[in-house]
Residue, then its C-alpha position, 0 to 999 in steps of 0.5 A: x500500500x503506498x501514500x498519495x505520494x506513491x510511497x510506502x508507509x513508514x513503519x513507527x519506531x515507537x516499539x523499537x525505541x521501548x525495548x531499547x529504554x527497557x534494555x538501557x534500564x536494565x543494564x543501567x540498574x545491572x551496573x548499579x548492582x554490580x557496583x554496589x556489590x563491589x563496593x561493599x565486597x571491597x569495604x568488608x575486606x578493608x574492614x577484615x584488614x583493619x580488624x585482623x590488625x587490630x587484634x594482632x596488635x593488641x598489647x596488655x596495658x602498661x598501667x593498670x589503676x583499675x579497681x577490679x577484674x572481669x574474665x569473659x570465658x570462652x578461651x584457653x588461658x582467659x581464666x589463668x590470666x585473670x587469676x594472676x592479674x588478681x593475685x598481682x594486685x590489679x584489681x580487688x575482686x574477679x568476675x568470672x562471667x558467663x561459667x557453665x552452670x554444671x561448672x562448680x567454683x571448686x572445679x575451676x580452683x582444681x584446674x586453674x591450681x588457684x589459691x583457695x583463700x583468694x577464691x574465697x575471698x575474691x573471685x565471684x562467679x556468673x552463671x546467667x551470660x549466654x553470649x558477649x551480650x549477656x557478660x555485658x549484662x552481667x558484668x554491668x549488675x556486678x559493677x553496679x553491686x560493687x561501685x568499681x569505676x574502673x574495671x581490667x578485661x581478660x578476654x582472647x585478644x580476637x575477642x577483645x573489640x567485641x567484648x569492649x564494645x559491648x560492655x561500653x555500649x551497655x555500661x558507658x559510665x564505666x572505664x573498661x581496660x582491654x587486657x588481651x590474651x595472645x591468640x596463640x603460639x605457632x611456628x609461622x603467621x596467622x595467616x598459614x593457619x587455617x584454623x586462626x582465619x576461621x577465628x578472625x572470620x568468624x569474630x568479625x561477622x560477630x563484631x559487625x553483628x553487635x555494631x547492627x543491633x546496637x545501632x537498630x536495636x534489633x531485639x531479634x538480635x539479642x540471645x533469648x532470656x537476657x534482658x538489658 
């Protein structure tokens, strides 16, 4: 069929032009997703960095001046160091935080070889702490029962950024004093052992874990029968 001009029509562009914006979105929104992958790719494996070197650098404190001691459990030598820090002098009492409920205080005194009179004397025990989250909770109580202001913190050296931060964030009237226990002894870097990368791994996913739930207050987050 032709026009009054002896033409054909002119086929309309309209649904070429319609794919092609379709097609343009796509791939426009395909890069945004791709960039937005690769950025926070990138910002997890810089903040991976900066938190493994943050660990490995931790040194225990030149001066102590605290008025007590409190152990997170969980790791070997936490409870042994913490000992010795008491019988120094560095504080006058010792929370040991989060024991197992069939754990008995005679137990501990058994296989840490601690002095009997100073576990009568100064070492109390805390059974209701499931997780980080639930030392932070009680070791706040025991504080608030004793008035201390300044209080020295035992924990494994990978453990120690989240341990701070969740005793800060739950009690920031208090001074807390990082004192970490070395991640371990080996022949080589930390690197070549699988075993401290699944640590380091893991611990940054908890680190990050605690930062979201202080920040959104996401109960959902928090272990279950534990209450600020």
């Amino acid at each position: 069929m032709k026009n009054e001009l002896g033409k054909p029509p002119e086929k309309s562009g309209n649904g070429d032009g319609a794919r092609g914006r379709s097609v343009t979105r796509r791939g426009f929104v395909l890069r945004a997703v791709l960039v937005a992958a690769l950025a926070a790719l990138t910002a997890f494996g810089v903040g991976f960095a900066w938190f493994t070197v943050r660990v490995l650098s931790e040194r225990p404190p030149s001066i102590y001046e605290t008025d007590a001691i409190v152990v997170l459990t969980g790791g070997a030598r936490r409870i042994d160091e913490a000992l010795l820090l008491l019988a120094e002098g560095a504080g006058e009492r010792l929370l040991i935080s989060g024991v197992n409920p069939s754990t008995t205080p005679e137990s501990i005194r058994k296989t840490t070889g601690g002095d009997s009179q100073l576990f009568e004397c100064c070492v109390d025990f805390g059974y209701e702490a499931l997780d980080t989250y639930g030392n932070a909770v009680e070791t706040r109580k025991w504080i608030e029962e004793h008035g201390y202001r300044r209080v020295l913190v035992v924990t494994s050296a990978y453990h120690l950024p989240r341990g701070l931060f969740e005793l800060r964030h739950i009690d920031p009237e208090t001074v807390f004093v990082g004192y970490p226990v070395p991640l371990g002894e080996g022949a080589g870097p930390w690197y070549d052992n699988l075993r401290y990368v699944k640590v380091l791994g893991s611990e940054y996913l908890k680190f990050l874990g605690a930062h979201v739930r202080a920040v959104t207050g996401l109960r959902v987050l928090r272990p279950a029968k534990q209450e600020t």
